[in-house]
N, C-alpha and C positions, 0 to 999 in steps of 0.2 A: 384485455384492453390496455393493461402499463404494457406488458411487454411491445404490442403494436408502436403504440407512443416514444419508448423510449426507441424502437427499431429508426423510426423516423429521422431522430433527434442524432441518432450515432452514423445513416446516411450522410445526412448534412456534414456530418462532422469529418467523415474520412474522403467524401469525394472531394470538397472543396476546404482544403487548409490555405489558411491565411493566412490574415492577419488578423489580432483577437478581436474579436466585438467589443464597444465599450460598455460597460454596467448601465448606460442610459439608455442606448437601443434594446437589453435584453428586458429592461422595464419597460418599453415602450410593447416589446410583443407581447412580455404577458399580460400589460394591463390593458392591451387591447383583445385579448381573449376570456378577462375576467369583464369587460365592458360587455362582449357578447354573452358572457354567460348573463347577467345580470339582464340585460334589453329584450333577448329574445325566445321565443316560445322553441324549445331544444324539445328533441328526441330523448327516451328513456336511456337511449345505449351514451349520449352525450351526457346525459346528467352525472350517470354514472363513472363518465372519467371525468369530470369536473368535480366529481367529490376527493376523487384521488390527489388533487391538486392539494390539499390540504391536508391531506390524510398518510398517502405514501411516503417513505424518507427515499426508497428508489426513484419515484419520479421528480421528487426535489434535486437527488442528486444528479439526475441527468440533465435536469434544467440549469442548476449551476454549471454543467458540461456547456451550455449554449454561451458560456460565455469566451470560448476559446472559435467560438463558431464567425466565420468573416461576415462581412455585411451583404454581401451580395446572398446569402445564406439566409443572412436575419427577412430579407425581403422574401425568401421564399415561402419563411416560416409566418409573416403577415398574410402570406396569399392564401399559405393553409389554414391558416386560422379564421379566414372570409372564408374556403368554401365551405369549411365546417360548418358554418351555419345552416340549416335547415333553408333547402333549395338554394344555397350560395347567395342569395340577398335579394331584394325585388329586382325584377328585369323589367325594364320598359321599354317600346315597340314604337322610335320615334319615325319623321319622313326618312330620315336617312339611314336609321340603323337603329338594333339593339344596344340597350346600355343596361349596365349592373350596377345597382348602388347600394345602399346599407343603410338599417330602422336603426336607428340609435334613440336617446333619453337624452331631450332637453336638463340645460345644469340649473333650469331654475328651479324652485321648493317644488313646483306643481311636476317636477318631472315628466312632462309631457312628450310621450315618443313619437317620432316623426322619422319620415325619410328624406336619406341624403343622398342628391346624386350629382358629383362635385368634378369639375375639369372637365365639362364638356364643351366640344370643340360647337364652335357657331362659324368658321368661317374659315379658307385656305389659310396658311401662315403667309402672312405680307413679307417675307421675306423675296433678297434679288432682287427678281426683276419687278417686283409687284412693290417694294417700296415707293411710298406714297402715293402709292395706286389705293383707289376705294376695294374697300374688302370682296373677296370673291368666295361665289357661294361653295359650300362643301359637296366632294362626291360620295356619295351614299356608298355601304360597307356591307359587307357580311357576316355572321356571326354575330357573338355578343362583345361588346365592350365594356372595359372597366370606367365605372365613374366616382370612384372610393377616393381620391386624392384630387387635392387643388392643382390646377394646369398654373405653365410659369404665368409670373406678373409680366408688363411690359414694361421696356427699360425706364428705369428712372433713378433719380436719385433716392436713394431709402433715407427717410427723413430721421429718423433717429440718430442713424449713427452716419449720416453723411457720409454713406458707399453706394457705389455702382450697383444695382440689382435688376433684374430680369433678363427676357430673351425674347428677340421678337416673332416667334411663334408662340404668342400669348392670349389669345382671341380665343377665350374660352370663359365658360358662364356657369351657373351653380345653381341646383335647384335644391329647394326643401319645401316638405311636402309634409303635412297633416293627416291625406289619406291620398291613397291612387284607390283608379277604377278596378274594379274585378269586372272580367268580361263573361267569368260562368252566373254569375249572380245580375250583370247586367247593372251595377252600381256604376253610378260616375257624382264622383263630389263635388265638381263645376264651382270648385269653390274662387271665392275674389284672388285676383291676382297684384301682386308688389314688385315692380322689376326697378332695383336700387341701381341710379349712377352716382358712383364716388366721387369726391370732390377733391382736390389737390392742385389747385392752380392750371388745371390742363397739363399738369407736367408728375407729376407725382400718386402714386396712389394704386390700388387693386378692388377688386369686389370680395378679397377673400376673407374667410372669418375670422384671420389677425382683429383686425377690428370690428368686422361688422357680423358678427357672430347670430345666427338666426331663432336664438331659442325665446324672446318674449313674441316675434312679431310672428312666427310660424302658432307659438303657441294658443294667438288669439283667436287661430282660424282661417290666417290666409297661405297662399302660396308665395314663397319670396323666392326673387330669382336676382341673383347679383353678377356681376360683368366687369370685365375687363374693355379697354379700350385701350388704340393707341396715345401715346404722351407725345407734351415735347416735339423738338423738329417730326419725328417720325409721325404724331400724329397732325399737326398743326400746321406745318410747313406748309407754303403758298410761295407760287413764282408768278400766280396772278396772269396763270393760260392754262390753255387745256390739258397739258401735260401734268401740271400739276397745280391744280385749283383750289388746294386746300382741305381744310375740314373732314380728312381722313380719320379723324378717333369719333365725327359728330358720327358719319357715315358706319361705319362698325357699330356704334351705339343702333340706328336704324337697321342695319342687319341682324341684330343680338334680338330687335322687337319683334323682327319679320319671323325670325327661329322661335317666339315664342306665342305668335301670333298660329304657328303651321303647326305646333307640338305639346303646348300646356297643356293639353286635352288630357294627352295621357298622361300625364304628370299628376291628375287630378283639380287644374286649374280653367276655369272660365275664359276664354280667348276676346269673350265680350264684355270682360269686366276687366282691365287692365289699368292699373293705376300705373303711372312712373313718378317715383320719387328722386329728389337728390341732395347735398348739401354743397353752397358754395359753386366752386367752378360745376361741379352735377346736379344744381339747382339752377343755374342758366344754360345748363346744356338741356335740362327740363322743359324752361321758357323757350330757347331755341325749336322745341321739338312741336311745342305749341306753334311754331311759325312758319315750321317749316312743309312744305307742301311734300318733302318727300317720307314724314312721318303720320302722314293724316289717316285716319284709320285702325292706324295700329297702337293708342290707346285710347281709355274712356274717362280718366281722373287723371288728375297730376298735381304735385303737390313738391315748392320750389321753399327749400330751406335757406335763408343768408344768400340769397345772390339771386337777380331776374338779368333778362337777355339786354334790359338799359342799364345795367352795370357800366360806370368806367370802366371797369376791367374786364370786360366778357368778351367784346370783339378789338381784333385788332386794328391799328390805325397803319398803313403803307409795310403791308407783311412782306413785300416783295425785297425793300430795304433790309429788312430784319433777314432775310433769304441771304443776300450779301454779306451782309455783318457774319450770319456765323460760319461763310466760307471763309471769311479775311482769319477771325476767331482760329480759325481750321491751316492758314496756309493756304488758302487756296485764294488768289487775288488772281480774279477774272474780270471782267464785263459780260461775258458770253453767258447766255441763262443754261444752255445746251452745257458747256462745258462746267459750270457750277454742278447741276444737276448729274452729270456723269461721276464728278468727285463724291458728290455727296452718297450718292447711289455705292458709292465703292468703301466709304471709310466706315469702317466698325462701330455697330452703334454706340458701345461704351464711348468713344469718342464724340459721337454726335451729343449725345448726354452732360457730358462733360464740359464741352464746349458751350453748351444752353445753360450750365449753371453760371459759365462764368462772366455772360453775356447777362445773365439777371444779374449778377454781383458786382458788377464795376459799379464803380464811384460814377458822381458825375452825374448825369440827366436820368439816369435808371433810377439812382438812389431816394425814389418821392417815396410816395405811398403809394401807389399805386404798385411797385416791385415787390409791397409786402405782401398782398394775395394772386399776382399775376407776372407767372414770367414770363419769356419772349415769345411763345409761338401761342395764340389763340383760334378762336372760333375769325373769319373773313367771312366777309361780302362776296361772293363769287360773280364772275362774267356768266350769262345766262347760257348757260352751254346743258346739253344730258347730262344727267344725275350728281348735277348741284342741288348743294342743299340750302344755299341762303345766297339769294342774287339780288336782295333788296336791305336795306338797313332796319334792324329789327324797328326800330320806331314806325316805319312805312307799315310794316304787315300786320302788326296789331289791332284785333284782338287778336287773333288766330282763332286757333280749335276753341269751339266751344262747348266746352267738356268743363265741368266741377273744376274749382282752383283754389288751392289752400299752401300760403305762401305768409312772409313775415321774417322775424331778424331776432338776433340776440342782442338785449340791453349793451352790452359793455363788448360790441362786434371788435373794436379796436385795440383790448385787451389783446391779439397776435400780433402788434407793433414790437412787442418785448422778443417776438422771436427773433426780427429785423436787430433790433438793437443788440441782441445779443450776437449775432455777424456783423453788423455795423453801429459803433457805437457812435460814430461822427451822426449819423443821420439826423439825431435831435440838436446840434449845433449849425449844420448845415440847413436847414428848415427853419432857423433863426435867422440867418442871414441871407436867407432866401425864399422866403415864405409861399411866392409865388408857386410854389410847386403843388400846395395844396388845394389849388384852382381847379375845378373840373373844368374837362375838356369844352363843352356847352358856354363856360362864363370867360376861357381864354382869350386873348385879342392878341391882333398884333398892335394895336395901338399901345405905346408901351403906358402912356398914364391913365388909360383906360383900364390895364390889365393891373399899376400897381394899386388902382383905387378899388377895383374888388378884392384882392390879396390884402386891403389895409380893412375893407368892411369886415372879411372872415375875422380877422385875426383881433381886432376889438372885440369883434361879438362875442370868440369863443376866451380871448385871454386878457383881454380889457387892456392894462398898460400893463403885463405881465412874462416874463422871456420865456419860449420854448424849450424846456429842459423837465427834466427827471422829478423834478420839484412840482410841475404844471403837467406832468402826463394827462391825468384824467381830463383835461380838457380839452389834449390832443387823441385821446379815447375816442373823446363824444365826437370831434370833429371828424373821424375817422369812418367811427359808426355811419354819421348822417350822410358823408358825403358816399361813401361807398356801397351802401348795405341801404336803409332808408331811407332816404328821399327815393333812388330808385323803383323801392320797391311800390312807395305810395304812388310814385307818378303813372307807375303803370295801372295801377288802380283808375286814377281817374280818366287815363286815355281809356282801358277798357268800358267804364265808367261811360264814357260819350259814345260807342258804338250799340249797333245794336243785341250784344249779347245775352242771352237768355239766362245762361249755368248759374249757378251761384258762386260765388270766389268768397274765402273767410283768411283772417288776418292775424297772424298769434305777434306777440313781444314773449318770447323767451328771458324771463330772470330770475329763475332758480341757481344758486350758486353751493352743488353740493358737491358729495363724495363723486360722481359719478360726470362730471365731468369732463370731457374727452381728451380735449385739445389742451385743456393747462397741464393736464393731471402728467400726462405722455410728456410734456417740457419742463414739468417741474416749474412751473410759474404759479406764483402764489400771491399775485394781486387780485384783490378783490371785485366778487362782477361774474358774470355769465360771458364768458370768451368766446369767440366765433370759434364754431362745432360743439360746443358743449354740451351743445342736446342731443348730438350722437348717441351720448353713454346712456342715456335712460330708452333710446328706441333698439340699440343694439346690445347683444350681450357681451361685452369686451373680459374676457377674465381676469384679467388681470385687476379691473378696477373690481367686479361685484362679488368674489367671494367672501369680503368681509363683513357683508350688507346682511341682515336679518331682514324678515318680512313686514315688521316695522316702524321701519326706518323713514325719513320723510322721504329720503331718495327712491326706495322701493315704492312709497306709496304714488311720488311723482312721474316714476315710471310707469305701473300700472295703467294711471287715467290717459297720460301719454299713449301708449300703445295702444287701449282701447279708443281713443278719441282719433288718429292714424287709421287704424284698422277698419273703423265704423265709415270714415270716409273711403276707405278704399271699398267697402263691401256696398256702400248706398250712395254716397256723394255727396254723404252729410255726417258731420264727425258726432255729431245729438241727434240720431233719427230719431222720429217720435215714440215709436216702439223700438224697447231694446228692455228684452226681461232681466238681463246679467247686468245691466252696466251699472257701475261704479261712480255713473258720472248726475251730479245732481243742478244740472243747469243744461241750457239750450243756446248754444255759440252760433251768434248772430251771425249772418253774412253780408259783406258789405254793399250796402244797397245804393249808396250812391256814397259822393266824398264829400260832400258836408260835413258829416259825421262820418269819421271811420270807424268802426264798431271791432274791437279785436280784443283776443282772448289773451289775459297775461298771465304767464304764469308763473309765479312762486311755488311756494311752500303749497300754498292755496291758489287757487283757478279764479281768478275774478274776469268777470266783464266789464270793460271800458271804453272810452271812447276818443279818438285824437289823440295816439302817443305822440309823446314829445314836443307838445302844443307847440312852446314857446321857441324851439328850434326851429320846427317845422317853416313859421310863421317868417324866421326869418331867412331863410331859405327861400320861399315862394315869392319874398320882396324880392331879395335879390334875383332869381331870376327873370321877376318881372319887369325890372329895370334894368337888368345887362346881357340876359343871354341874346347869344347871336341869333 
């Protein structure tokens, strides 16, 4: 067996000379062959060269040889080390094709093995001629396919380090899986299904497990199936005609459900038990989905973290303007929609991307709050044409689906001001001297002493005679929170509230402020508060934040009731089913039964039940729109 091994290792090495491999990729093969050793039930004749690994100084020295070995080699030697595995890794038998994917071990304590079956394709690549055309379904394949590796992201800007990333053949989705069917034994585990849309302004963002890592929510029991969507102009663009009507990443999202609607089966997931989740902008892409008639069916819970579809920021206002703006942005100063669209169709998306940042970043009338969670291209109202997806203003279609809803907001949502501030620091001077920017759209006027007498009621209530600055943040926080995040979310409560809907809907206040939250942790922002996304890092495994977490820690412990309280709703449609032998959770989270009392779950350190966040905001909110909204 060494000499086999090393025979392999010195191929590689004389047919294809390079250039050297670096010491990071040769650790990346072997540590993904001591993963397999460790994960998987191996044959006697495998055992016995995996002891060699430690034991031979010949097979050391030929592995130190892999280091003169070029990269195009190194990937050969990751393929050989997949099909070494006993049967090459599970296969699954979807409508369109075979796919291959790989049983690994969850990183939490309970190391719970699952399978992964990652960058599969849901849909043609929109590139050409199909830009901002709605997704087109895939042609079915032969053979088996690999699904061992994340598919690209779609373009965006990568919010870290403020560069260009992805490619737009990026329409691809990620399943993890608990157990699959065996079809000689006649098993099928039909287990509850989780399909995550990520959140990033509609411009930013992936399904992949950079961040949203699947090992607590797989762990609990379900299936998680995470997505890509188009961003930005490429997804959101609207000329407000048939040609191009919009809502290209809503649409991909509704393909990505139909694929898993036609195929979770054999994944081992329940096609009649589909929850969709999301955070922020994939929290009103959520609500959206609840509205829209071209998603109905294809789920059965939903559950809308920090954003619904009555967000200020969710749908766009005159996107066809916004179309022009980033052709001028572009050099292309037309009238013609025909010849805008032929340019746009032709410049590179890098470019298109670029141009959408700098169209959120100008000074000037972008620079509110509303530019902090929403850049220029969103969800539109479409002309009732075929396979639109929203041809009424979400207020109109409400309730929607009547499926289980479990929605709610983080304490301190406006603690990502500091991101804005940190690209723009005029913005808390500018907000002084012009306050009216923080008017929703609803209390705007053109009467100008109409508009500055609600702009002077906010600005008492939340700063009393006190100036907009760095000194007075938290109360541009709270202003923040309420007007973007909360009142929306309550008011759709109470409209749903007046219809005749059956489901139950439940209502959390996110404010636990620990190691483990998401969105400060990634910006290094160290005000104090539960940040909008925070409660990412306790439903997903991010590594970066949890390997220094023991089992407990309050954060792990928050995390647990979290996942199981997610999980319980995605499996029944109630996060406290009456029976549940495992759970961890020692209370019964009410659902909001009417809006008298809104009954919502808050959570700390500790899970208490209450009632009316934010009374005394609330209170003055519901005045003011009862005396000014239009």
């Amino acid at each position: 067996m060494r000499a086999r091994w090393v025979c392999v290792v010195l191929v590689f090495t004389v047919l294809l000379p390079c250039e050297a491999l670096p010491p990071a990729a040769l650790g990346d093969v072997v540590a993904n062959a001591a993963s397999s050793l460790n994960s998987m039930k191996v044959t006697g004749a495998w055992r016995r060269l995996s002891s060699t690994v430690s034991e031979s100084v010949g097979l050391k020295h030929a592995l130190r040889r892999l280091q003169t070995v070029p990269a195009r080699a190194a990937r050969l030697v990751h393929a050989l080390v997949d099909r070494m595995r006993v049967g090459g890794g599970p296969v699954v038998d979807t409508s369109f094709g075979s796919l291959r994917g790989r049983r690994v071990v969850a990183r939490t304590s309970a190391q719970t093995p699952y399978y992964s079956f990652k960058g599969i394709r849901y849909a043609q690549p929109p590139r050409g001629s199909l830009r901002f055309r709605p997704p087109l379904a895939l042609e079915p394949w032969s053979g088996v396919r690999d699904a061992l590796e994340e598919g690209a992201v779609c373009p965006h800007r990568f919010m870290l380090f403020d560069t260009y990333k992805g490619d737009e053949d990026c329409l691809f989705l990620n399943v993890y899986t608990p157990a699959l069917p065996d079809k000689l034994t006649g098993y099928n585990p039909k287990l509850a299904v989780m399909v995550w849309i990520h959140g990033g302004a509609f411009a930013v963002g992936s399904g992949n497990a950079f961040l949203y890592g699947p090992d607590h929510l797989v762990g609990a029991g379900v299936v998680l199936v995470t997505l890509n969507y188009r961003l930005g102009a490429l997804g959101f663009l609207s000329l407000d005609n048939e040609e191009v009507s919009g809502n290209m990443g809503l649409k991909d999202q509704v393909m990505a459900l139909k694929w898993v609607r036609d195929n979770i089966e054999a994944f081992g997931g329940d096609p009649e038990r589909v929850t969709i989740f999301g955070e922020s902008a994939g929290a009103a892409s959520v609500h959206l989905h609840m509205l829209s008639s071209s998603s109905q069916g294809l789920f059965h819970a939903a559950i809308a973290e920090s954003g619904v579809a009555l967000s200020p920021w969710a749908v766009a206002q005159e996107p066809r303007v916004r179309a022009f703006e980033l052709g001028r942005e572009l050099g292309i100063d037309t009238n013609s929609t025909a010849e805008l669209l032929g340019y746009l169709r032709a410049t590179p998306s890098e470019s298109l991307v670029k141009a959408g940042v700098r169209l959120a970043g100008a000074p000037g009338k972008s620079a509110d709050l509303h530019s902090t969670v929403a850049l220029p291209f969103l969800p539109v109202v479409e002309q009732d044409i075929p396979g639109a997806f929203l041809t009424k203003p979400p207020r109109e279609l409400l309730p929607g689906a009547d499926v289980p809803f479990l929605t709610g907001y983080n304490a301190q949502e406006g603690i990502i001001l500091f991101r804005r501030l940190q690209r723009y620091p005029k913005l808390l001077s500018e907000l002084e001297h012009e306050f009216k920017r923080v008017v929703p759209p609803e209390l705007s006027s053109a009467d100008e002493a109409r508009a500055r007498k609600v702009a002077d009621h906010i600005r008492a209530f939340y700063f009393q005679q006190r100036p907009v600055d760095i000194h007075n943040i938290d109360s541009l926080i709270d202003l923040f929170t309420d007007v973007m995040f909360l009142r929306p979310a309550l008011e759709t409560l109470r409209l749903q509230a007046a219809t005749n809907r059956t489901s139950p809907t439940y209502f959390y206040r996110f404010a636990f402020d620990g190691a483990l939250g998401l969105f400060k942790r990634m910006l290094g922002i160290t005000h104090p508060g539960a940040c909008h996304g925070d409660e990412m890092g306790y439903l997903f495994y991010f590594s970066r934040l949890n390997y220094r977490l023991d089992d407990n820690s309050p954060e792990s412990t928050v995390s647990k009731k979290m996942v199981q309280l997610w999980t319980n709703f995605a499996k029944t449609g109630n996060p406290t089913p009456p029976v549940d032998y495992e759970s961890i959770i020692d209370f019964e989270w009410q659902p909001v039964n009417d809006t008298d009392t809104v009954h919502y779950l808050d959570i700390t350190q500790n899970f208490t039940l209450k009632a009316n966040p934010e009374s005394t905001r609330i209170r003055f909110w519901d005045w003011l729109y009862e005396n000014y909204a239009s």
